[in-house]
C-alpha positions, -999 to +999 in steps of 0.1 A: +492+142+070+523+128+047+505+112+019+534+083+004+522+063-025+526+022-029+551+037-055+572+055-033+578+028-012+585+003-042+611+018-071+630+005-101+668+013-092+704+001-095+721-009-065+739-016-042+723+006-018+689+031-019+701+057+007+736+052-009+732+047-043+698+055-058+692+087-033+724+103-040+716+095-081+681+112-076+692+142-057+726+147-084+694+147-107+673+171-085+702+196-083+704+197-119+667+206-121+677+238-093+704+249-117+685+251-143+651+266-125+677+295-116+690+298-153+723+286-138+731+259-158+747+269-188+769+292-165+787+263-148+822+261-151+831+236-124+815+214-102+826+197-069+808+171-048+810+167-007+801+135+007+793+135+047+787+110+076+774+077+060+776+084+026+816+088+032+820+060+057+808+037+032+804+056+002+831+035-020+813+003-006+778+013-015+791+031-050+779+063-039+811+081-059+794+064-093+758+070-083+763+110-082+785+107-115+755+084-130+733+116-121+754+141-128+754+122-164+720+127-173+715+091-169+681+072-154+687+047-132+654+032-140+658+025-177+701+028-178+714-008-193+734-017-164+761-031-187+767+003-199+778+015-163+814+004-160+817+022-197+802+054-186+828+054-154+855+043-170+853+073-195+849+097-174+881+087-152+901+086-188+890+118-201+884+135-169+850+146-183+814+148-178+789+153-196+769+172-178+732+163-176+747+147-209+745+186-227+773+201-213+810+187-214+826+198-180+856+188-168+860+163-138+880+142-122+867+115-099+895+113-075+892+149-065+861+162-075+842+142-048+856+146-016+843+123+013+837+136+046+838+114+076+821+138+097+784+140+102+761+168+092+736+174+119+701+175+101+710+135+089+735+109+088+733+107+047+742+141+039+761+154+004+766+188-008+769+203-049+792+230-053+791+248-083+815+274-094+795+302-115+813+335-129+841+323-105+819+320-076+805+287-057+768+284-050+762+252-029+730+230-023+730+202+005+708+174+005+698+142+027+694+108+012+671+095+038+664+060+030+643+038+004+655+068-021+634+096-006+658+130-009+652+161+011+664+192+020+672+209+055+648+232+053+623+205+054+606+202+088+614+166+096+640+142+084+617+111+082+592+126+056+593+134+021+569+165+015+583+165-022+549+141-022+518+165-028+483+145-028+459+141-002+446+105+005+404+101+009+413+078+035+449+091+053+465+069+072+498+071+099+490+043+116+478+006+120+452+019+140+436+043+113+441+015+086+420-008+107+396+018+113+392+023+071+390-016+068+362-019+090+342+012+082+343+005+045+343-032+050+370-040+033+405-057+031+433-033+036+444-045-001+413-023-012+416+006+009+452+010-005+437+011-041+414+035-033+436+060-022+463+051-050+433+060-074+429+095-060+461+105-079+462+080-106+439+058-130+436+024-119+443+010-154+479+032-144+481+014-111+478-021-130+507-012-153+532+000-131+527-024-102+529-051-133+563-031-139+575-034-104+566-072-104+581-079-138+615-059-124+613-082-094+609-114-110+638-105-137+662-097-112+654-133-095+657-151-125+689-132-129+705-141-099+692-174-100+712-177-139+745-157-128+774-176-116+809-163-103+823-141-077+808-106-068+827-075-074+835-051-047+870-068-030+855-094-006+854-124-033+821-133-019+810-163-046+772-157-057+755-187-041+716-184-059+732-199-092+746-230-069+713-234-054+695-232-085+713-256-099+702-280-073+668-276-068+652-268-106+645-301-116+643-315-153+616-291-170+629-271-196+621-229-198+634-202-217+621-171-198+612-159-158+575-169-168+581-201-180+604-204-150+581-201-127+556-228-141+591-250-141+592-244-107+556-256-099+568-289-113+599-293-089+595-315-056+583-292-027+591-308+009+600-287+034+637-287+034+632-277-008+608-247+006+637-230+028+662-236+000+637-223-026+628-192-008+668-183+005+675-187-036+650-163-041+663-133-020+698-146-021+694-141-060+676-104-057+709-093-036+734-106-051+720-089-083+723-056-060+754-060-052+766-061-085+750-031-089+724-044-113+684-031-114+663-044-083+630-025-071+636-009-037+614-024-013+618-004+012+655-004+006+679-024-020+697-034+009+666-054+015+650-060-021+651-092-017+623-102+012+598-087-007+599-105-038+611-137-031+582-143-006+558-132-032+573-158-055+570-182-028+533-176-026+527-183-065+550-213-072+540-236-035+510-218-020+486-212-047+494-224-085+467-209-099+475-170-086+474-146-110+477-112-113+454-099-087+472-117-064+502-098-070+485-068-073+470-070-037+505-080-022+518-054-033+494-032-025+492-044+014+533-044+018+536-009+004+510+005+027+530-012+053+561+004+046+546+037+048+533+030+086+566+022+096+581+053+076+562+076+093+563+066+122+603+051+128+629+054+093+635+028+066+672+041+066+699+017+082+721+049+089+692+063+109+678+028+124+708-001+116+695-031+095+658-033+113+647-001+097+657-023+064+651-061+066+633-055+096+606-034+080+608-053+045+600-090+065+568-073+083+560-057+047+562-094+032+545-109+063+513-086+061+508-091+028+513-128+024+486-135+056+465-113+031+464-136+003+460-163+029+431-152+041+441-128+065+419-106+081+430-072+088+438-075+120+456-105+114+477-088+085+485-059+111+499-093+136+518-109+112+534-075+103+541-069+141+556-103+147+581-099+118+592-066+130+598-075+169+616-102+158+643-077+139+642-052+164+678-042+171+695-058+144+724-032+136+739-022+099+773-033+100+787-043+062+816-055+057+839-032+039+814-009+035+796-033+005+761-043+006+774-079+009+780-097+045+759-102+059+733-080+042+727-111+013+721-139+042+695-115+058+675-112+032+669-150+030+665-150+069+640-120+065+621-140+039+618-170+063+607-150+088+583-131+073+564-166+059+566-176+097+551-147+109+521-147+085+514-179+095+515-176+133+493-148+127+467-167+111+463-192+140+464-156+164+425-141+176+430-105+171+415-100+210+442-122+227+471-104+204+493-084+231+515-056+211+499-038+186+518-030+153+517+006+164+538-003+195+562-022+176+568+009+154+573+034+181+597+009+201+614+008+168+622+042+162+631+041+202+657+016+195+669+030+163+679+068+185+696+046+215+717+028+190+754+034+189+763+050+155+792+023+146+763+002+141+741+026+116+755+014+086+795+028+091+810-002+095+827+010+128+814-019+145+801-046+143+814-075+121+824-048+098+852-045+121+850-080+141+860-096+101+884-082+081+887-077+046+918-097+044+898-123+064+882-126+033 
């Protein structure tokens, strides 16, 4: 059985895009690690990069060209200072050269060195190939960015799992039905089942640090969005709209940091109307932080980074004042376990699924693990994560100009709404009159995803990638 961590489904990356941006990145660094397991390394002369299918469609968009030069770099996209990126590009177009793995000067140029591909490779959608040119001949290694920043190979059995992962879970779990079983056999919330397997393969005094990590990331790159005004880079002079909202909804309490923020926020007036607009400033702030290719935490996806955290904030500044870090903890705990039912058992890649195996998957991750903290039972957490998802299924990935932009910022907002929605339907829901099991909803999913026409699995072919044109904008 595929054993994925809480902390595979929720990283620290750059955006704009996980499949596009961080997986390329990761498998530029995993190539490096090949070259240099076959004492190849040093013996490089040249080096040659073939984008295919997805990647190429909307490569430029998604800043899948900079991504594999970020990796190629030696850089880490968890730690890079985003303000350094722009330098590091801009260098390496002057000089035409890298620094490879940043030990080896090579030379490179950007405009021909990565060549995009617009057909597909048939083992996945998000494919890209490293040539290397050693003692005058090229060795080559393909690889599949397959959403939420999981890489694999072709040699790998199945495109949907990750076997890079080695551990095996006390209590393994592919589907809702399983995780209810664990719940009730142990008698506990699914919040604590999750920790008991993530403490098979790691202390829990490392579980507390990391997820703080994650939630620290996440809170950051809302109160960055939320502090950021002007236009977003990329072509479509889409102006960011979280610094607008901000503006009018933060009230008169002064702050100096996120934390303090978020007490500020307590303090502000909290009808309903204030809720929405709250909540949409959250995720709109998350992806337009993405889109600007700063650091969000993938979760699944960066294309939709933003449901998760901004209905977790919603939880500790309306819903419950005096939430602390437990809180957090389980939330995150109970979305990631989600996540992993629906990657095992459909995708979290929008070039495999469109835009429901993203905010689709990220909204019933929220949903579950808010109608936890609300006193969810189980079951209920399993209905509120089934109600967010069949109310996404079908939605296609069609961006705009290829950028994670229109309309992927709006849907994070919606997805947020949604998700709160959900939870709280779910509440008011008897687990014996509930009609579609989560498991359903996950295999109908992944039957949607296969009968979907690719133009609208994020290629903007269709879609209002084509219906709106750039110079519309």
């Amino acid at each position: 059985m595929e054993c994925i961590s809480v902390f595979d489904m929720l990283k620290i990356g750059i955006g704009p895009s996980s499949s596009h941006t961080l997986g390329p990145w990761r498998a530029a660094e995993r190539w490096i690690k090949e070259l240099k397991d076959a004492n190849d390394f040093d013996e490089v002369e040249k080096i040659a990069i073939n984008l295919y299918g997805s990647l190429s469609l909307t490569g430029k968009g998604h800043a899948t060209d900079y991504a594999v030069i970020l990796g190629l770099n030696g850089s880490d996209p968890e730690i890079i200072p985003t303000e350094t990126i722009a330098t590091i590009i801009s260098e390496i177009k002057k000089t035409k050269t890298l620094n490879f793995n940043n030990e080896k000067p090579i030379a490179f140029n950007i405009e021909t060195d990565i060549i995009f591909n617009r057909e597909f490779l048939p083992f996945h959608s998000n494919g890209l190939t490293f040539t290397a040119t050693i003692n005058g001949k090229n060795k080559k290694s393909t690889f599949y960015s397959i959403g939420g920043g999981f890489v694999v190979k072709e040699a790998l059995e199945n495109s949907k799992k990750n076997f890079e992962i080695k551990c095996s879970f006390p209590y393994p779990i592919d589907k809702g039905t399983e995780l209810l079983k664990f719940c009730e056999t142990l008698d506990k919330p699914i919040s604590e089942v999750v920790l008991e397997n993530e403490k098979s393969i790691r202390s829990e005094e490392e579980i507390d640090l990391e997820l703080k990590r994650i939630w620290d990331t996440m809170l950051e790159c809302i109160y960055i969005g939320c502090h950021t005004e002007g236009n977003l880079p990329g072509g479509l002079n889409v102006r960011r709209r979280a610094f607008d909202m901000h503006q009018n909804l933060k009230g008169q309490t002064a702050y100096t940091n996120p934390v303090e923020w978020v007490y500020a926020i307590r303090n502000t007036e909290v009808k309903f109307r204030q809720i929405l607009k709250w909540v949409s400033c959250f995720a709109l702030a998350v992806n337009e932080v993405n889109a600007s290719l700063g650091r969000v935490v993938t979760a699944p996806t960066n294309g939709s980074a933003g449901v998760i955290p901004a209905v977790l904030l919603y939880y500790l500044v309306i819903e419950n004042h005096d939430a602390n870090f437990e809180d957090i903890k389980r939330f995150l705990l109970v979305a990631g376990e989600l996540g992993s039912i629906f990657k095992k058992g459909a995708t979290i890649s929008a070039a495999m699924g469109g835009c429901q195996a993203e905010i689709g998957v990220s909204s019933a991750m929220a949903s579950g693990a808010l109608c936890e903290l609300l006193g969810g039972s189980p079951e209920q957490v399993l209905i509120a994560a089934e109600i967010a998802m069949e109310h996404h299924l079908g939605l296609t990935c069609d961006p705009i100009g290829g950028l994670v932009q229109i309309p992927c910022i709006e849907r994070n907002a919606m997805g947020a709404i949604k998700a709160i929605n959900a939870a709280e339907m779910a509440l008011d829901i008897d687990p014996k009159n509930a009609k579609v099991p989560l498991d359903k909803v996950v295999a109908t999913m992944w039957e949607t995803a296969k009968d979907m026409h690719t133009k609208y699995k994020e290629t903007s072919e269709g879609g209002l990638a084509v219906g709106v044109n750039m110079s519309d904008c």
